[in-house]
C-alpha positions in Angstrom: -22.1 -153.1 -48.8 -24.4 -156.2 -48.6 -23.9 -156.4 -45.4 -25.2 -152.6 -45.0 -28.1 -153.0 -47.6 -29.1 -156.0 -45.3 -29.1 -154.3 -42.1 -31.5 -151.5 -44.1 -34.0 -154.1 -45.2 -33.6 -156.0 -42.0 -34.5 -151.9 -40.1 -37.2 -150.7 -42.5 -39.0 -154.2 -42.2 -39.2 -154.2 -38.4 -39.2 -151.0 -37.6 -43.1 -151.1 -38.3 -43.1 -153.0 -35.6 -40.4 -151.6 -33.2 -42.2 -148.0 -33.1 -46.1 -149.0 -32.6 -44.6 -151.1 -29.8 -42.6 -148.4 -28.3 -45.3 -145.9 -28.6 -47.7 -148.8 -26.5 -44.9 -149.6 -23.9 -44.8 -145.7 -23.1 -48.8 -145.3 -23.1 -49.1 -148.7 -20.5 -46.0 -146.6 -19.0 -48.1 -144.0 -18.6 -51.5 -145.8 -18.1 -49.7 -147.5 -14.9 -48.6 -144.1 -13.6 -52.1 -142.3 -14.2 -53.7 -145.2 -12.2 -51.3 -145.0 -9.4 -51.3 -141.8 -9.3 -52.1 -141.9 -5.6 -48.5 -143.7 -4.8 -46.8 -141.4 -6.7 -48.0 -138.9 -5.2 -47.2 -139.6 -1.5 -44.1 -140.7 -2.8 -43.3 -137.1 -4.3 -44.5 -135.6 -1.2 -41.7 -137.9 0.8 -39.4 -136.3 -1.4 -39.7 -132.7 -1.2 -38.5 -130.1 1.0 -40.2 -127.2 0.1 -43.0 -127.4 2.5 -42.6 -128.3 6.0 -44.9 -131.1 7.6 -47.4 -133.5 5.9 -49.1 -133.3 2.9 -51.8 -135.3 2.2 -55.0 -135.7 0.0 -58.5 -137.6 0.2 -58.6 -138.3 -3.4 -56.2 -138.1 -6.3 -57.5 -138.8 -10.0 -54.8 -138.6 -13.2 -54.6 -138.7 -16.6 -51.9 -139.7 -18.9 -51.3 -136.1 -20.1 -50.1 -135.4 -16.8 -53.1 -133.4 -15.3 -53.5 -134.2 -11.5 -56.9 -133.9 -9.9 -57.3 -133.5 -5.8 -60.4 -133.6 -3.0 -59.9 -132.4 0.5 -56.2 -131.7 0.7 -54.2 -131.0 3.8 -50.8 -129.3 4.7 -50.1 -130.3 8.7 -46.9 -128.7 10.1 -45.1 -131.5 11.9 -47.0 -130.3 15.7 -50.3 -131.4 13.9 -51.4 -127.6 13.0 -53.4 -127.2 9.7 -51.5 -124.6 7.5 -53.7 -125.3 4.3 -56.7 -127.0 3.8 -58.0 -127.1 -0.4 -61.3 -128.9 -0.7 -60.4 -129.4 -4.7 -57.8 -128.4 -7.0 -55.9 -129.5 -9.8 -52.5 -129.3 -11.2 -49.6 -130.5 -13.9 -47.2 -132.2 -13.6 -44.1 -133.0 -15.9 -44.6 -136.6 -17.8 -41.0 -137.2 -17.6 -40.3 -136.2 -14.1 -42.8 -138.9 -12.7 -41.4 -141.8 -15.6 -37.4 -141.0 -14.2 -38.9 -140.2 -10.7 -36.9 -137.3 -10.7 -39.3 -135.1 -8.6 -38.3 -131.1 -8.5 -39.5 -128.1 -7.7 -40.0 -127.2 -11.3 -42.0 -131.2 -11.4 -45.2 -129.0 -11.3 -46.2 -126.6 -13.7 -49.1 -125.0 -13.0 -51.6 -125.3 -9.9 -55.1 -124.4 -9.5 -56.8 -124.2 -5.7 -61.0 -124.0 -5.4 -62.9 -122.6 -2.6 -59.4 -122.7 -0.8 -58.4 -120.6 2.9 -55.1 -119.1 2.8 -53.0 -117.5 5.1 -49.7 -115.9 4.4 -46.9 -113.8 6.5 -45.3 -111.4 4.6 -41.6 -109.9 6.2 -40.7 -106.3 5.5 -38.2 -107.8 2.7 -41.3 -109.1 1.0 -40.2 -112.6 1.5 -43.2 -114.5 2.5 -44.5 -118.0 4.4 -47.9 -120.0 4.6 -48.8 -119.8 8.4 -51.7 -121.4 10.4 -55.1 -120.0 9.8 -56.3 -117.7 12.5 -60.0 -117.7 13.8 -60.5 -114.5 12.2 -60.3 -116.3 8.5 -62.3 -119.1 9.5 -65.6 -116.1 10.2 -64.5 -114.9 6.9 -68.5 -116.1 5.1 -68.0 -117.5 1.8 -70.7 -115.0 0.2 -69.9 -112.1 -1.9 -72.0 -109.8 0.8 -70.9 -111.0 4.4 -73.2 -109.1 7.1 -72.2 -106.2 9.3 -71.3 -108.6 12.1 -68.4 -109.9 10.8 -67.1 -106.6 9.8 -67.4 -105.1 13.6 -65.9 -108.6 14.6 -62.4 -108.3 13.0 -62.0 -104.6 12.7 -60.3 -101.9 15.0 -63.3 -99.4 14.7 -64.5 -98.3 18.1 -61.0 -99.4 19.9 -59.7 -97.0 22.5 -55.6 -96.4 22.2 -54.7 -98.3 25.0 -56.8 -101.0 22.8 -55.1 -100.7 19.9 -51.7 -100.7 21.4 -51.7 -103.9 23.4 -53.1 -105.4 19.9 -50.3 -104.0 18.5 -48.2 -104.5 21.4 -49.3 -108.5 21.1 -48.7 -109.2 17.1 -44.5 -107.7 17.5 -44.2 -110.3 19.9 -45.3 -113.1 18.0 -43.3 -111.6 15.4 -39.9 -111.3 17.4 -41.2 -115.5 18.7 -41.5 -116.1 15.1 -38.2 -114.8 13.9 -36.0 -116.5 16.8 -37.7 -120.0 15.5 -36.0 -119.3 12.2 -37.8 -121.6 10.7 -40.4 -121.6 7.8 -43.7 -123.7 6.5 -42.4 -122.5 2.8 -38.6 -123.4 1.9 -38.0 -121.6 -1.7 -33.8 -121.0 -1.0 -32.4 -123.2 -3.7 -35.0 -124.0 -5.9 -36.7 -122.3 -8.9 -40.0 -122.0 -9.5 -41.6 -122.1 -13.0 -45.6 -122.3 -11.9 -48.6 -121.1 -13.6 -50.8 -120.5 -10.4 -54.4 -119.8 -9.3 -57.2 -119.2 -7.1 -61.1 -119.9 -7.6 -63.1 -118.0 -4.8 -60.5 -118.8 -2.0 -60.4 -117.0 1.5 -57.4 -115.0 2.5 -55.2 -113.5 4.8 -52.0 -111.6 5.0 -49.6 -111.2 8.3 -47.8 -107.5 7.6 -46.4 -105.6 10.2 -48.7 -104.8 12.4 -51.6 -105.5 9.8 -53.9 -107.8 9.4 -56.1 -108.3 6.2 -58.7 -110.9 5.9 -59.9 -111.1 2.2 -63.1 -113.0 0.3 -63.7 -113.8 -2.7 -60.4 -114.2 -3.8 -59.6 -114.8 -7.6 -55.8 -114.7 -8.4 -53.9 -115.7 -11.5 -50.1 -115.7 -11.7 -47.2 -117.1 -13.7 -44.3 -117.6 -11.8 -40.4 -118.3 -13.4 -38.0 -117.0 -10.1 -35.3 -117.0 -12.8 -37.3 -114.1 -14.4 -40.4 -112.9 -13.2 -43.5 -113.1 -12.2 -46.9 -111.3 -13.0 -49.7 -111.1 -11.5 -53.5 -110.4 -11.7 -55.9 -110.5 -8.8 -59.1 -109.0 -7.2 -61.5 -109.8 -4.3 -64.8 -109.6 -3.1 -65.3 -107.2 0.3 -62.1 -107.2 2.7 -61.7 -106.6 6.9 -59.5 -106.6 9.5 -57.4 -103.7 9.8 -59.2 -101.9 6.9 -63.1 -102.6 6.0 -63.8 -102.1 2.2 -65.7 -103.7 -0.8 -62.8 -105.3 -2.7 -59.6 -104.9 -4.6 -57.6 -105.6 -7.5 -54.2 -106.1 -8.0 -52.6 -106.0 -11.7 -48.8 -106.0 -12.6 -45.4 -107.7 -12.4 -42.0 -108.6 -10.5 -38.5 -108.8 -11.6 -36.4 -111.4 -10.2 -33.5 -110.5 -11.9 -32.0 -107.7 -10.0 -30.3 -108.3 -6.4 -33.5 -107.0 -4.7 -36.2 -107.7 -7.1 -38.6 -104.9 -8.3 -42.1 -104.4 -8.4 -44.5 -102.4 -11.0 -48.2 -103.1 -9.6 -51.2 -101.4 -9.9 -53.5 -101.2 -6.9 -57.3 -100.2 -6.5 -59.0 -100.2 -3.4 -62.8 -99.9 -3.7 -64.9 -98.5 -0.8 -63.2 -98.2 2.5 -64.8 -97.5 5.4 -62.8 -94.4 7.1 -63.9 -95.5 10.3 -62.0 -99.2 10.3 -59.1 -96.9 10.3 -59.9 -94.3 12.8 -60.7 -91.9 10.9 -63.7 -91.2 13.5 -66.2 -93.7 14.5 -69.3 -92.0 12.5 -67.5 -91.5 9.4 -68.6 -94.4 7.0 -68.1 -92.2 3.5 -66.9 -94.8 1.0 -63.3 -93.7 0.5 -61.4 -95.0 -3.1 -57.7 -95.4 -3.6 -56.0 -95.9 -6.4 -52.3 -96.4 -6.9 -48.7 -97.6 -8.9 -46.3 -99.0 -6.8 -42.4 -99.7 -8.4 -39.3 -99.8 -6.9 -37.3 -102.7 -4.7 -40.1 -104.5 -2.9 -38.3 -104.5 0.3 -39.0 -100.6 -0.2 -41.8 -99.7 -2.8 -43.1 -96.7 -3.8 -46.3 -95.5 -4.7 -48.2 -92.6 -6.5 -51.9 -92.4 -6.9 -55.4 -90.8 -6.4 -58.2 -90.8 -4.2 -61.8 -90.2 -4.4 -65.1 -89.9 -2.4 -68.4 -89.0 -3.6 -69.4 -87.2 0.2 -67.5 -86.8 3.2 -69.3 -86.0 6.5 -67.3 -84.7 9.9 -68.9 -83.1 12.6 -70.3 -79.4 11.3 -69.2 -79.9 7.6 -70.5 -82.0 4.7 -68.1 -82.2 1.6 -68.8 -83.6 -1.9 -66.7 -84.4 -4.9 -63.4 -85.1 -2.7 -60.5 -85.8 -5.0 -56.8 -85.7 -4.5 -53.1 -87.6 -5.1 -51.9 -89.6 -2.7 -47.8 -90.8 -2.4 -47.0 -94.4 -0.1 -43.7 -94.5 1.7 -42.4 -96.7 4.0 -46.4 -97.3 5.5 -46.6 -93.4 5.2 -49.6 -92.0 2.9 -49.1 -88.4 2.3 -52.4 -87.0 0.5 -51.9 -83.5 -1.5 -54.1 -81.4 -3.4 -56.9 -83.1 -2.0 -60.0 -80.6 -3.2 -63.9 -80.9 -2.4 -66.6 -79.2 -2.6 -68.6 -77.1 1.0 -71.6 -75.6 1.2 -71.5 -73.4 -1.9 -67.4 -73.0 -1.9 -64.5 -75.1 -1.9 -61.6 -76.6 0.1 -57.8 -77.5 -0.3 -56.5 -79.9 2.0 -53.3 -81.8 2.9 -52.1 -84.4 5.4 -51.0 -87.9 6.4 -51.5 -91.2 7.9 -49.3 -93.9 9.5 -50.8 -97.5 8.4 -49.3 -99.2 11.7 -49.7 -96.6 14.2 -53.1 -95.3 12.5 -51.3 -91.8 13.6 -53.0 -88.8 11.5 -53.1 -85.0 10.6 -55.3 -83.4 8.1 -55.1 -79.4 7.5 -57.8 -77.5 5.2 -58.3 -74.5 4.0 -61.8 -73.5 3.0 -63.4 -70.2 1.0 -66.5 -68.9 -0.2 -68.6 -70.7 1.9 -72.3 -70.4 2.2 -74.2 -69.5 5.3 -77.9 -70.1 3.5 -76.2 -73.6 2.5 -74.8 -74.2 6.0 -77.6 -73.0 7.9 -81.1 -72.9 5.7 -83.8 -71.2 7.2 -81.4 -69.0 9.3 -81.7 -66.3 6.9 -78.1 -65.6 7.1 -76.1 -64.7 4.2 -72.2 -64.1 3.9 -69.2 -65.6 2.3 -66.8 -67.8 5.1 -63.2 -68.7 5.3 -62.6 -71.6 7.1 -59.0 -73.1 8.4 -59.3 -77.0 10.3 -57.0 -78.9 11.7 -57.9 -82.9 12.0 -54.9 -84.6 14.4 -55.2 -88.4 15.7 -53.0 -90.6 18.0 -54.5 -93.5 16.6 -58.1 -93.8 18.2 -61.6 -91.9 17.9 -60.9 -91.0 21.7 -57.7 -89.1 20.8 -58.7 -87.1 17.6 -59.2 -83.6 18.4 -60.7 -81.1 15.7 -59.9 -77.3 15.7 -59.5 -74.4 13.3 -61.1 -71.3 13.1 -63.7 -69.3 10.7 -63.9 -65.5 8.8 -66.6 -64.3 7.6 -67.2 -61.5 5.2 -69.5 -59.0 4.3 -73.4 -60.3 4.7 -76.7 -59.7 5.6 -79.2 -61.1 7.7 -83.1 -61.2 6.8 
C-alpha cells in the first residue's frame, strides 16, 4: 500500500508537468504540419486514387485547426489535358489523418471552390466524371448578364435538321469513344465520401445525352455521406447551350441507401427562350418550368407546371399561358395547358423530345374575337379555332395547320 500511495504522489506531482508538455508536443506537432503544409499536401496527392492525373497548387497556406487554403489549383489528366482549374479555394482536413498519415477519402471534410470552371459528364445511370473543359465554357463571361453573342454562339437556334443531326450525330460518337476507354478522371468505387461541398460563382457545364448545358453564375452547396445521402441546394445566373434561359435552382436530396439510389429534387427553370429549342426561330416568349423529380435516378420522374406571361406564333397572340407538365425518360408531356386569345380562350396539349427536339402541340380555341384579332376591320363574330404545331426538330421542319368556325356576326 506504500508502495501505491507512492506511485500517487510520485503521478499527481508530475503530472502538472507531463500534460502541459504533451499538450505543447502535439501543438509543435501540429505547428510543423500547418507550416509544411505544402509537403503534405503533394504527398497526399501521391497517395490517392480518386482522381486520375496530377494535382497540383500554386500556393497552399494552413492552420493548425486543420483548415487548408489554395491559389491557382490544377487537375492535369496524365496526356497533359486541364480537367480543373480553381483560382482559390479552401478546405478541411482531418487533424489526425495528416498526424498518422493515413490519408482517405473521408481525409477531407468539407471543400469550398471560388470563381471555379467545371465540367462534368453525366451517364444515363446518373453516375458522373470531371471531363476536360470545352471551348464553349471557356466563352461562358463571368458577368451575371453575358451579351446576346454568346447566347447565339453556343445554342442550336437557327440550325437546319441536317445541322442538328450531325451535332448530334458527332457527340454519340464521342460517347461510344468514351465508353470503350473505360476509364474515368473521377474513381469513387470503393470509397466513401463524407464532404461538405461548395461553389462560389463557378462556371459550369454538363455532358447529358445528347445535351449540352453551359451554366454561370453558379452557387452550389451540398453535404455529401455516400453511406446515406446527400442534399443538395443550388441555383445559377443565365444558362445556354442546348437551352437559353435566365437561371435555375435546384433544391432537394438523394438516398444512397437503396440498390439504385433515389432522388426527391425540386427544379425551377426561369426564362427560357422557346426558340433555343426550336420552338420556332421568332418565338422569344420567356417560357417558366417548374418541377419535382423522385424516383431511381437512373429513371426519374417528374411532375410540374409551366407558365408564360405572352406567347406569340404566326397569326395568334396568347396571354396568361399556364399548364402541368410530366418528364419521362427525356419526354415532357404538357396537359391542360390554358391561355388566354383575343377575347376567348384555348386548351392545349402536346410533347417534346429533349434529345431529338421532336414536337407536337394541339389546341383548341373558342369564343374568339374578330374586333380583337382584326381592329379596325369592323368585323364582329365569335371563332372556334383547332391548330396543330408538329416539328422534326428544326424551324425548317415545323409545319402549322388547323382550321377555324365562325359563328353568327356582323360586319359594319
Amino acid at each position: 500500500m506504500d508502495k501505491v500511495k507512492e506511485r500517487l504522489i510520485f503521478v499527481k506531482k508530475y503530472l502538472k508537468y507531463i500534460i502541459p508538455g504533451i499538450m505543447l508536443a502535439v501543438f509543435l506537432l501540429l505547428e510543423f504540419y500547418s507550416r509544411s503544409a505544402a509537403l503534405i499536401f503533394n504527398e497526399a496527392m501521391k497517395q490517392q486514387d480518386m482522381l486520375r492525373g496530377i494535382i497540383t497548387a500554386e500556393k497552399i497556406t494552413a492552420n493548425i485547426g486543420g483548415n487548408v487554403s489554395f491559389e491557382n489549383l490544377e487537375w492535369k489528366a496524365p496526356n497533359g489535358d486541364l480537367i480543373l482549374m480553381i483560382p482559390d479555394g479552401n478546405f478541411k482536413v482531418s487533424i489526425w489523418d495528416i498526424i498518422t498519415k493515413n490519408f482517405s477519402s473521408t481525409t477531407v471534410s468539407s471543400l469550398a471552390l471560388n470563381n471555379a470552371k467545371v465540367s462534368i459528364h453525366l451517364n444515363d445511370d446518373m453516375s458522373w466524371d470531371f471531363v476536360k473543359n470545352s471551348k464553349a465554357l471557356n466563352a461562358v463571361p463571368k458577368e451575371k448578364n453575358p451579351d446576346v453573342e454568346w447566347e447565339k454562339n453556343f445554342s442550336l437556334n437557327e440550325k437546319s435538321e441536317e445541322e442538328i443531326e450531325k451535332i448530334l450525330a458527332r457527340r454519340r460518337k464521342l460517347k461510344q469513344q468514351e465508353i470503350e476507354k473505360n476509364w474515368h478522371n473521377f474513381n469513387l468505387e470503393g470509397h466513401k465520401l463524407k464532404l461538405h461541398l461548395k461553389f462560389n460563382n463557378c462556371r459550369m457545364e454538363i455532358f447529358y445525352r445528347e445535351r449540352h448545358y453551359l451554366l454561370s453564375n453558379v452557387r452550389l452547396h451540398t453535404d455529401v455521406n455516400t453511406d446515406d445521402a446527400m442534399k443538395i441546394k443550388a441555383s445559377t445566373g443565365r444558362f445556354g447551350g442546348t437551352m437559353i434561359g435566365n437561371g435555375l435552382s435546384v433544391n432537394g436530396s438523394i438516398d444512397f441507401k437503396p440498390s439504385v439510389p433515389e432522388c426527391r429534387i425540386s427544379v425551377t427553370i426561369n426564362e427560357v427562350d422557346p426558340s433555343s429549342l426550336g420552338l420556332g426561330a421568332d418565338i422569344h416568349d420567356k417560357i417558366t418550368l417548374h418541377a419535382n423529380i423522385s424516383g431511381a435516378i437512373s429513371h426519374p420522374i417528374g411532375k410540374g407546371t409551366l407558365h408564360m406571361d405572352e406567347l406569340h406564333i404566326p397569326a395568334l397572340n396568347f396571354t396568361d399561358v399556364d399548364g402541368k407538365i410530366d418528364y419521362d425518360d427525356s419526354v415532357l408531356k404538357f396537359t391542360d395547358v390554358t391561355a388566354k386569345v383575343y377575347g376567348g380562350s384555348l386548351r392545349a396539349e402536346g410533347w417534346y423530345d429533349l434529345d431529338s427536339r421532336h414536337y407536337q402541340i394541339y389546341g383548341h380555341g373558342k369564343d374568339l374575337k374578330t374586333r380583337h384579332a382584326f381592329p379596325g376591320q369592323h368585323l364582329n363574330c365569335a371563332v372556334k379555332l383547332n391548330v396543330n404545331i408538329d416539328s422534326k426538330g428544326s424551324v425548317k421542319t415545323t409545319t402549322y395547320s388547323g382550321d377555324f368556325l365562325s359563328g353568327e356576326g356582323h360586319y359594319n
